[in-house]
TORKOL-4160 file (C-alpha; in steps of 0.2 Angstrom, whole numbers, padded with zeros to 4 digits, m for minus):
76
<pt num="1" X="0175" Y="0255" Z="m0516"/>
<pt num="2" X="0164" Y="0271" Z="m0517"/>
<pt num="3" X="0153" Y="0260" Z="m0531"/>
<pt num="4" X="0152" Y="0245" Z="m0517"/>
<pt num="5" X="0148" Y="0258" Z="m0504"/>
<pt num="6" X="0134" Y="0267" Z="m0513"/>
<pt num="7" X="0126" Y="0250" Z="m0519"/>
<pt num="8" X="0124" Y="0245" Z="m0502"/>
<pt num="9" X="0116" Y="0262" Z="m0496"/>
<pt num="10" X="0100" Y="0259" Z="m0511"/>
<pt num="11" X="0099" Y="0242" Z="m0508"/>
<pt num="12" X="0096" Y="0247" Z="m0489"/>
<pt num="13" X="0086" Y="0261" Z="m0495"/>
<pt num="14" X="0075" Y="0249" Z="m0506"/>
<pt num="15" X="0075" Y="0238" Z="m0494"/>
<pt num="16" X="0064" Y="0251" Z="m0481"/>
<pt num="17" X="0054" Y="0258" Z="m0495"/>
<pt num="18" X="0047" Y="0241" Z="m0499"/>
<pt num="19" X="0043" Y="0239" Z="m0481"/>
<pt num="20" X="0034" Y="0254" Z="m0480"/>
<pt num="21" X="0025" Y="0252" Z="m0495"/>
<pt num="22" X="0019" Y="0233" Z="m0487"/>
<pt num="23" X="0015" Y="0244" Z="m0473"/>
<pt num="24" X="0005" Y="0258" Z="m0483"/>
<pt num="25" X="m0005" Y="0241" Z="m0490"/>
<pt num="26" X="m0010" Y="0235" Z="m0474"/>
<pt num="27" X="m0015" Y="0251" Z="m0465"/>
<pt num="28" X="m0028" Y="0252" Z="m0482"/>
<pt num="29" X="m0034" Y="0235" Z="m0478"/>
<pt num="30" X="m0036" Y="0236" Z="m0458"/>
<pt num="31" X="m0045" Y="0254" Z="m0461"/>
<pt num="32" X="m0060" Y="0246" Z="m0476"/>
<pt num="33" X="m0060" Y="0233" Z="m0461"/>
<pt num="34" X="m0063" Y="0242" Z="m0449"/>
<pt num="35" X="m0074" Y="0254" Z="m0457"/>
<pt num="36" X="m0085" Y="0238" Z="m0463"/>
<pt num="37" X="m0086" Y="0232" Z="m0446"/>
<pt num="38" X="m0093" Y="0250" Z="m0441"/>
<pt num="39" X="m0106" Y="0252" Z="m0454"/>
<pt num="40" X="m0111" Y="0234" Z="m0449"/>
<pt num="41" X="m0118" Y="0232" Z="m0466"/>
<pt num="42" X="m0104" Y="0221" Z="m0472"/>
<pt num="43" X="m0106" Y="0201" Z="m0474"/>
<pt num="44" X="m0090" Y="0191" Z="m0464"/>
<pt num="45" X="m0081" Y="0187" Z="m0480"/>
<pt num="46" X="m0083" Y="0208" Z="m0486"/>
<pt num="47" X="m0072" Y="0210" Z="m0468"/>
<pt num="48" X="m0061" Y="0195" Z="m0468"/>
<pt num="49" X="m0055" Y="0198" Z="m0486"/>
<pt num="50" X="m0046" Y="0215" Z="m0480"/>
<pt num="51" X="m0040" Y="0209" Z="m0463"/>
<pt num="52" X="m0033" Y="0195" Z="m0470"/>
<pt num="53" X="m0025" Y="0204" Z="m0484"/>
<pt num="54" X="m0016" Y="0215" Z="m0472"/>
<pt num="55" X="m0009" Y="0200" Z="m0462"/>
<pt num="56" X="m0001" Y="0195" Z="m0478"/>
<pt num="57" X="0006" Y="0211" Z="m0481"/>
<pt num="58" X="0011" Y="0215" Z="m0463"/>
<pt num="59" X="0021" Y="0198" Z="m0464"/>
<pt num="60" X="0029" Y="0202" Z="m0481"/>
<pt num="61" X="0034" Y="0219" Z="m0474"/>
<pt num="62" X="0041" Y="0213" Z="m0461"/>
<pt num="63" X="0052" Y="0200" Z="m0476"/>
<pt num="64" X="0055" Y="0211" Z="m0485"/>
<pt num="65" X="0063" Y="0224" Z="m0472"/>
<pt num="66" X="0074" Y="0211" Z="m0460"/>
<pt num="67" X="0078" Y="0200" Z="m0476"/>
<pt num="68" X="0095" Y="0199" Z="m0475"/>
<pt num="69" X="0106" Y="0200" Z="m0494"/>
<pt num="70" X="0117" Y="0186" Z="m0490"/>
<pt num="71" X="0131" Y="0193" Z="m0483"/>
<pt num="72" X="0140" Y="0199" Z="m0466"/>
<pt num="73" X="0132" Y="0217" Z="m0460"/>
<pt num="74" X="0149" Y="0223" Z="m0457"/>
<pt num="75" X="0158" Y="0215" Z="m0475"/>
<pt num="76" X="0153" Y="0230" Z="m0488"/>
């Protein structure tokens, strides 16, 4: 039961870590974007290319995190 227990605790804990690791991603991504948008000297592909890479991983963050591992939240 201990074994089951702990099993669930990582795979809640990997769970989150993949998350913020999406999130780390994107924040990378919306910050060349914005700096390209700054510095002006960008064309619109140089500033779409990071913008739309940090949708992708905001969305597959958000997956990962709330993706549920097939059972009952309450069942361990």
């Amino acid at each position: 039961m201990k074994r089951m227990i702990q099993k669930y605790r990582f795979s809640k804990y990997k769970r989150f870590t993949n998350g913020l690791l999406f999130a780390v991603i994107s924040m990378t991504a919306l910050y060349l974007c914005i700096s390209d948008i700054y510095n002006k000297t960008a064309s619109s592909f140089e500033i779409m290319f990071p913008f739309v890479v940090a949708l992708i991983s905001m969305f597959l963050g958000f997956l990962t995190m709330f993706h549920s591992n097939g059972r009952a939240e309450g069942s361990i």
